[in-house]
C-alpha angles and dihedrals in degrees: 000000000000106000083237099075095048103050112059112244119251127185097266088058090050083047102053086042090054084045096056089041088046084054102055094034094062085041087053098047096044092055092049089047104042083038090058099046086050094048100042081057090056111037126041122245089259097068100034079055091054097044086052093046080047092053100048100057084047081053097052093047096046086052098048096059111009104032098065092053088043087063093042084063093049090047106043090043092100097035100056083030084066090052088037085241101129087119090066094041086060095048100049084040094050104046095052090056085054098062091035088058102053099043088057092034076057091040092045088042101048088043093044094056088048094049088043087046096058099033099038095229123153112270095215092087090059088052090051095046087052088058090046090055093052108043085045095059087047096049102039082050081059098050100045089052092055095033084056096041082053098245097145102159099063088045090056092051095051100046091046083047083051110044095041091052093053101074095029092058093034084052088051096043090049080049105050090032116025141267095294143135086246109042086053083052105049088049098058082042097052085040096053096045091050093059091041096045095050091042089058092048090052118114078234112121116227131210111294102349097118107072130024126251118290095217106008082191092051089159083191102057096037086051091044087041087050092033085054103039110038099075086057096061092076081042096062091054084042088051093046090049088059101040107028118016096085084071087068101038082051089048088048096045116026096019130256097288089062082047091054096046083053109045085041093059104031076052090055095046100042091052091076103042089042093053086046094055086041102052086052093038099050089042095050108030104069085053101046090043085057091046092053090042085049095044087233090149085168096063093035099053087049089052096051091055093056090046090056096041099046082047093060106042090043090049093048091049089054095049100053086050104054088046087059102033104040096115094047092052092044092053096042104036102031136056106246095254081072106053111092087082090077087097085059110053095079089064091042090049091053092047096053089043098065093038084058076056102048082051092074099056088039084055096053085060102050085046096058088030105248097146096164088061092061084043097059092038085056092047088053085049094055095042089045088049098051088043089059118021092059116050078034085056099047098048104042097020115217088351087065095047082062093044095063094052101097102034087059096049098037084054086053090048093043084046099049092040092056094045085051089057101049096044087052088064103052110089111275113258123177 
C-alpha cells in the first residue's frame, strides 16, 4: 500500500505537494509560452493554424475513447491503493486503451488517406499525428498514476522535460525539414517518445509495475471503471465543442491564418490560468479524492473551500493582468504577424477565468462519482459555445470569436455549479 495512505496528511506534506505542482507547473508554462513566441517566428500563421486544427482532431478522439479511462485511473487510485491492487487498475486500465488506440490510430488513418487524397496533401502528417495520439495516451496513463499516488515531484519533472523538448525538437525539425504541419508534428512526437522512452528506462519504479494483477478478470473493477467512464465518452465531444471547436468555425469561415493569430494568443492567455487551476488541482485532488474514498466529509468540505476561495482570488488576479498588461504580453511572446490579437486577450482572460472556475464544481463530480452530472454541464457548455461563437463570428470576425468567449464559459460555470448543488443534496451514497 502507497505511505500516503497510511500517515495521515498534514499541511507540510500538502505544501511540499503544492511546491513540487507550482513548480511544474511554472516550468510547464515557460516552455509553452517561450515555445509559442519561437514558433510563431519560424513558421507562418497558416501552418500553426493547421497544426492546431491537426491537433485537435488528434484531442476529440483521444477524449472520446482514452480520456474517460484516464480519469478512471486517476479516480479509482485510492480506491484499489487501499486493497494494494494498483497492479490490476493498471492492467484493466491498460488493456482497454489498447484497444481504444488502435481503433482510432485505424479511424484517423482511413479518414486521413481520404482527406490527403482530395486535397493532395502529404500523408506523413497523418502518420505523425497518429504517433502524437499514441505516445500521449501512454504518457498521460503514466502521469495520472503518479499525480494520484501523490508523486508530484516526478510529475512535475516529466511534464517540465516534456514540455521544454517539444518546441526545441519541432524548431529543429521546421528547420531541417521545412515549415511545414508535418515537420511540427514529427518533431512533438520525437520529443514525447524521448521522455517517455528514458523515464521507462529509469531505474524509477511506476504505479503498479512491480508486481502482476492480482486478478487480471476483477468483474467488480472492470463494472465500477465502465460504470464510471462511459458517460464521459459523449463529454469529451461535448468538451471539444466548448474549448476547440471555434478553431474550426473561424477556418471555415475566416481561413487557417486567422486560425493561427487565434489559437496563438488564446494559447498564450489560458496557460496561466491553466497552470493556476493545475497547481491547486494536482495539489488538492488527490486529497480530496482520499477524503471522499475515507468518508471524511469534514476534511473534505474544508478542502473544497479552499479549493473554491484560492480559485477566485487566483482567477481575479489573472484577469485584471492580462487587461493591463495585454500589449506587453503580445510584443514579447508573439511574432509580429501575430500581434494584432493583443485586443483580444482581455475577453479571452475572462473566459478562462470562469472555466478555472467551472473546474472546481466538474471536479466534485468526478470526485463522487457523479459522471453524468459533468456530462450534462458540458452539454450546457456546447450548446452554449455554438449559440454564441457563430452568429458572434460572423458579425465581428476574429474579434467575435473572442467575444463569446465568456458567455459560453459563464453558462458552463453557472451549469456545473447548479448540478453540484443539486447532487449535494441527494443522500450520499458511496
Amino acid at each position: 500500500m502507497t505511505p500516503a495512505l497510511n500517515v495521515s496528511d498534514s499541511k507540510k506534506k500538502i505544501l511540499g505537494e503544492g511546491f513540487w505542482v507550482l513548480s511544474g507547473q511554472v516550468a510547464t508554462a515557460l516552455a509553452a509560452l517561450i515555445g509559442i513566441r519561437l514558433l510563431t517566428e519560424y513558421v507562418p500563421p497558416q501552418v500553426y493554424g493547421s497544426v492546431t486544427l491537426m491537433i485537435g482532431i488528434a484531442t476529440l478522439g483521444q477524449n472520446l475513447f482514452c480520456t474517460p479511462l484516464l480519469q478512471a485511473a486517476y479516480r479509482f487510485y485510492p480506491d484499489t491503493a487501499r486493497t494494494e491492487n494498483v497492479s490490476g487498475l493498471r492492467y484493466i486500465i491498460t488493456g482497454y486503451l489498447k484497444k481504444t488506440s488502435l481503433g482510432l490510430s485505424a479511424a484517423i488513418a482511413l479518414g486521413g488517406a481520404l482527406y490527403c487524397f482530395i486535397s493532395g496533401e502529404s500523408f506523413w502528417g497523418i502518420c505523425a499525428l497518429i504517433g502524437y495520439l499514441v505516445i500521449t495516451v501512454a504518457q498521460t496513463l503514466e502521469l495520472n498514476l503518479l499525480g494520484a499516488a501523490r508523486r508530484q515531484r516526478f510529475v512535475a519533472l516529466w511534464e517540465a522535460a516534456d514540455a521544454w523538448c517539444k518546441p526545441l525538437l519541432a524548431i529543429i525539425a521546421v528547420t531541417i525539414l521545412g515549415a511545414t504541419t508535418q515537420s511540427v508534428l514529427a518533431g512533438y512526437v520525437i520529443a514525447t517518445s524521448g521522455v517517455y522512452l528514458v523515464i521507462r528506462l529509469l531505474p524509477l519504479q511506476l504505479e503498479g509495475c512491480a508486481e502482476p494483477p492480482k486478478n487480471p478478470t476483477d468483474n467488480t473493477l472492470r463494472k465500477g471503471i465502465m460504470q464510471y467512464a462511459v458517460p464521459l465518452m459523449p463529454l469529451a465531444f461535448v468538451g471539444w465543442v466548448s474549448s476547440l471547436s471555434d478553431r474550426y468555425i473561424i477556418g471555415g469561415l475566416l481561413g487557417l491564418e486567422q486560425v493561427g493569430i487565434y489559437a496563438a494568443a488564446y494559447g498564450l492567455i489560458s496557460r496561466p490560468f491553466l497552470m493556476a487551476a493545475g497547481i491547486v488541482s494536482r495539489t488538492l485532488r488527490p486529497v480530496y479524492n482520499e477524503s471522499v474514498s475515507e468518508n471524511d466529509s469534514h476534511r473534505e468540505r474544508r478542502i473544497f473551500r479552499a479549493w473554491l476561495g484560492i480559485s477566485l482570488a487566483v482567477n481575479a488576479c489573472g484577469v485584471v493582468g492580462i487587461l493591463v498588461l495585454k500589449k506587453w504580453i503580445a510584443f514579447f511572446l508573439l511574432a509580429e504577424p501575430y500581434r494584432q490579437s493583443a485586443m483580444l486577450m482581455p475577453w479571452f482572460a475572462a473566459g478562462f477565468s470562469l472555466q478555472a472556475l467551472s473546474f472546481v464544481f466538474e471536479n466534485y463530480l468526478y470526485t463522487h462519482k457523479h459522471t453524468r452530472g459533468v456530462l450534462l454541464g458540458q452539454t450546457i457548455g456546447a450548446v452554449s459555445s455554438l449559440a454564441a461563437a457563430i452568429p458572434m463570428i460572423l458579425a465581428f470576425g476574429l474579434h467575435g470569436a473572442a467575444y463569446a468567449c465568456p458567455i459560453y464559459f459563464l453558462f458552463l460555470c453557472i451549469a456545473m455549479l447548479g448540478i453540484k448543488i443539486y447532487y449535494s443534496r441527494l443522500p450520499h451514497r458511496h
